[in-house]
Every structure is written in structure tokens, then in C-alpha cells.
Backbone as CSV, one residue per row, in Angstrom:
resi,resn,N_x,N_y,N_z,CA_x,CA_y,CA_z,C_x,C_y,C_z
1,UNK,118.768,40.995,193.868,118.129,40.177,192.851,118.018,40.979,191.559
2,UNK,118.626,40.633,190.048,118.512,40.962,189.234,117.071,40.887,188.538
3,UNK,116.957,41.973,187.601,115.609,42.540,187.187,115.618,41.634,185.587
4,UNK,114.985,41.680,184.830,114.678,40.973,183.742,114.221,41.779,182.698
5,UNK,114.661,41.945,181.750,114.732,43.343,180.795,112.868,42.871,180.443
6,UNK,112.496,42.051,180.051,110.860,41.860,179.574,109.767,42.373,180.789
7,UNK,110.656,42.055,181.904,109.471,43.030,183.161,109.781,44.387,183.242
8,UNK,110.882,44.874,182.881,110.746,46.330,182.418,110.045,46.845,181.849
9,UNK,110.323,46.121,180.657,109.046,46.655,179.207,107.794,46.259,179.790
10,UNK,107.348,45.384,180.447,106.167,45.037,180.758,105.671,46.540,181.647
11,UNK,106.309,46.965,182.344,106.382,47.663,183.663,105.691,49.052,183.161
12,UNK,107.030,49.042,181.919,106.937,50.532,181.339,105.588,50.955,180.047
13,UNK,104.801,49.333,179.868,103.965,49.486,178.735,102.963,49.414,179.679
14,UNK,102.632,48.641,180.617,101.220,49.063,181.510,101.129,50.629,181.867
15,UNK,102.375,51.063,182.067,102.087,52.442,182.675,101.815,53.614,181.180
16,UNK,102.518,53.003,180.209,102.148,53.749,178.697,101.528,52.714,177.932
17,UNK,100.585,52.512,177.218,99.972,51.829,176.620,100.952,51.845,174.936
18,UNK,100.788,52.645,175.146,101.012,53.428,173.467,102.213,53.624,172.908
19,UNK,103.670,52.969,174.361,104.759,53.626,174.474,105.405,52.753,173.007
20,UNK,106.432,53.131,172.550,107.856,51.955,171.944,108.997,51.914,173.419
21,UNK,108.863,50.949,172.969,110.213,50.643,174.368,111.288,49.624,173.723
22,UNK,112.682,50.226,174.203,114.022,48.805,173.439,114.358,49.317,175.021
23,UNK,115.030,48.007,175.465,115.857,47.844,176.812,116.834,46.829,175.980
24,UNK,117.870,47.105,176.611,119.232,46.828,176.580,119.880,46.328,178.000
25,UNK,120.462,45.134,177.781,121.327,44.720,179.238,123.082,45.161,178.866
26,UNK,123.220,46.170,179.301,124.608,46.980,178.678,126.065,46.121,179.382
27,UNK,125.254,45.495,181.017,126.215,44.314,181.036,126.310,42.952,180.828
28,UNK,125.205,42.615,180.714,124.953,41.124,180.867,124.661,40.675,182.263
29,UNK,124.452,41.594,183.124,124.045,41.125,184.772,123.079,41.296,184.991
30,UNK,121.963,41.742,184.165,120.536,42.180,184.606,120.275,43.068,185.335
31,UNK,121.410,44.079,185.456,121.751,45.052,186.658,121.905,46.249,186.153
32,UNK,122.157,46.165,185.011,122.841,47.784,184.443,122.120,47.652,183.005
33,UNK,120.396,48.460,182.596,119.974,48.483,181.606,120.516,49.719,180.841
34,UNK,120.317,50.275,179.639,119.401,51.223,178.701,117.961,50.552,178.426
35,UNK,117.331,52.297,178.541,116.436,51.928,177.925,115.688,53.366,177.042
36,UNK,114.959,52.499,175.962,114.617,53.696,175.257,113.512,54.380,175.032
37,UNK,112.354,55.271,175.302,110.813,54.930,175.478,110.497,56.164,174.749
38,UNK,109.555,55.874,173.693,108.706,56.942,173.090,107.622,56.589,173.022
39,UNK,106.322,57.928,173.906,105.151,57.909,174.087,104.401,59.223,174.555
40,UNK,103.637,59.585,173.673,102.811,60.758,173.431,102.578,61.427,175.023
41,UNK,102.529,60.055,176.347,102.152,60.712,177.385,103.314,62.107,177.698
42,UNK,104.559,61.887,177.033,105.566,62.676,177.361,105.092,63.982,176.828
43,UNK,104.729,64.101,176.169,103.608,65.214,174.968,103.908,66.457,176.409
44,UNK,104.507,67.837,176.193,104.545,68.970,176.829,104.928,68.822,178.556
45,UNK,105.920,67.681,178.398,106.653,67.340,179.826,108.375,67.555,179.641
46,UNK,108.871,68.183,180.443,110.077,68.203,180.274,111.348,67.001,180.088
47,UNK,112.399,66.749,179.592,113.227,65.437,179.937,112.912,64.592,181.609
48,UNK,113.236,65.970,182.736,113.181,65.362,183.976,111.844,64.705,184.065
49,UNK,110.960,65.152,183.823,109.168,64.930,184.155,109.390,63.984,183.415
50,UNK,109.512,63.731,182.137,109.631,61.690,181.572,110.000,61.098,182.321
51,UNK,111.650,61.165,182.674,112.302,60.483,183.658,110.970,59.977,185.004
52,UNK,111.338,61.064,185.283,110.159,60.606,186.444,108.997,59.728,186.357
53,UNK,107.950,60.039,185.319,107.142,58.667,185.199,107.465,57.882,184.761
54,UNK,108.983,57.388,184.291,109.275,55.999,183.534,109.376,55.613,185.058
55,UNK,110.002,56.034,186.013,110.601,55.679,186.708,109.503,55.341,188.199
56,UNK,108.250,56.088,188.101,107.235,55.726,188.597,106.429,54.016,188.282
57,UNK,106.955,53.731,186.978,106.143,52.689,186.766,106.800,51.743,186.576
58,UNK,108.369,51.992,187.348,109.010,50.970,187.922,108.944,50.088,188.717
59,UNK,107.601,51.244,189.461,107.005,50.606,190.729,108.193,50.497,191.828
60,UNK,108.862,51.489,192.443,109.903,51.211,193.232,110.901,50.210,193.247
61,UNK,111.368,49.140,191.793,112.452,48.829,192.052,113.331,49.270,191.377
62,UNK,113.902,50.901,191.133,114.669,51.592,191.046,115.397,51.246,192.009
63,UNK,117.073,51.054,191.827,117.542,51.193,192.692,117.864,50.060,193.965
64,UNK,116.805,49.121,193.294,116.572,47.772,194.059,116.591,46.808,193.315
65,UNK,115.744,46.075,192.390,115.798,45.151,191.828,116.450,45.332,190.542
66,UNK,116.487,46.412,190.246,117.492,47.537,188.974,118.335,48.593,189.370
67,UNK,119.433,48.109,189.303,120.640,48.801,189.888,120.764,50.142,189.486
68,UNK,120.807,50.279,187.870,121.403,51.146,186.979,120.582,51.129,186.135
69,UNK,119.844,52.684,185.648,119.006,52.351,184.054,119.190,53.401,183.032
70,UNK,120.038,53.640,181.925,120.817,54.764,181.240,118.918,55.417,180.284
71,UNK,118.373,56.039,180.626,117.135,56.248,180.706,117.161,57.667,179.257
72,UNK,116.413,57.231,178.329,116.442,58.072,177.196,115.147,58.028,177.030
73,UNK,114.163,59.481,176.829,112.956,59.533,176.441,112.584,60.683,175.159
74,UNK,111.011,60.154,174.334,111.316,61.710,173.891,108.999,60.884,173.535
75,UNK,108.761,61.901,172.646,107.485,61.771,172.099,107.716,60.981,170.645
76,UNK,107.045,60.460,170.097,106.479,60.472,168.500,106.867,61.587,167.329
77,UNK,107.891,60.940,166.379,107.987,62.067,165.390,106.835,62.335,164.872
């Protein structure tokens, strides 16, 4: 079952309040996003450690209800 780029952002702004988020459907299948997230929580976390809590507040459908997610993070200029 394909994922819906607005429950992403939904997904990824409950878990960051504060975040910017752009998602992208790179195929048109709801299966294969980008996405782009800047939020202070990243503040003195490495690339992997972002990764990881975007991917926490996926709530496990990494991999399941979202196939593919080309995952770019950073903080606030």
C-alpha cells in the first residue's frame, strides 16, 4: 500500500514541531519519495543521527508503506 506524501509531512512535523519539510514523489507511485527536513532538533547530531529520527517518526512504515525515501537533512541557517 502506497504512502501519501501529506502523511509524511504530517508524520515528520508531529515528531518536529518546528521542522520545514518539502517531500517529493520522484515517481509518481507514492513509493519512491525525497524528502527535505530542516529542524533545530538536528542541532549537534550527526547526518546518520537525523536520518534516524526522521525515520523514527515514520513510525515503522519505512520500508512498508514507503518503499524508498532519498532522505536529506540539515539545521536552520
Amino acid at each position: 500500500m502506497a504512502m501519501d506524501a501529506g502523511e509524511i509531512e504530517r508524520l515528520i512535523k508531529e515528531a518536529f514541531p518546528d521542522a520545514k519539510v518539502t517531500i517529493e514523489d520522484l515517481a509518481g507511485d507514492g513509493d519512491h519519495y525525497a524528502a527535505h527536513v530542516i529542524s533545530e532538533a538536528f542541532k549537534g547530531k550527526s547526518r546518520v543521527q537525523q536520518h534516524q529520527m526522521v525515520y523514527k517518526a515514520l513510525q515503522g512504515r519505512m520500508g512498508n508503506q514507503l518503499h524508498a525515501l532519498a532522505l536529506q537533512t540539515g539545521i536552520p541557517a
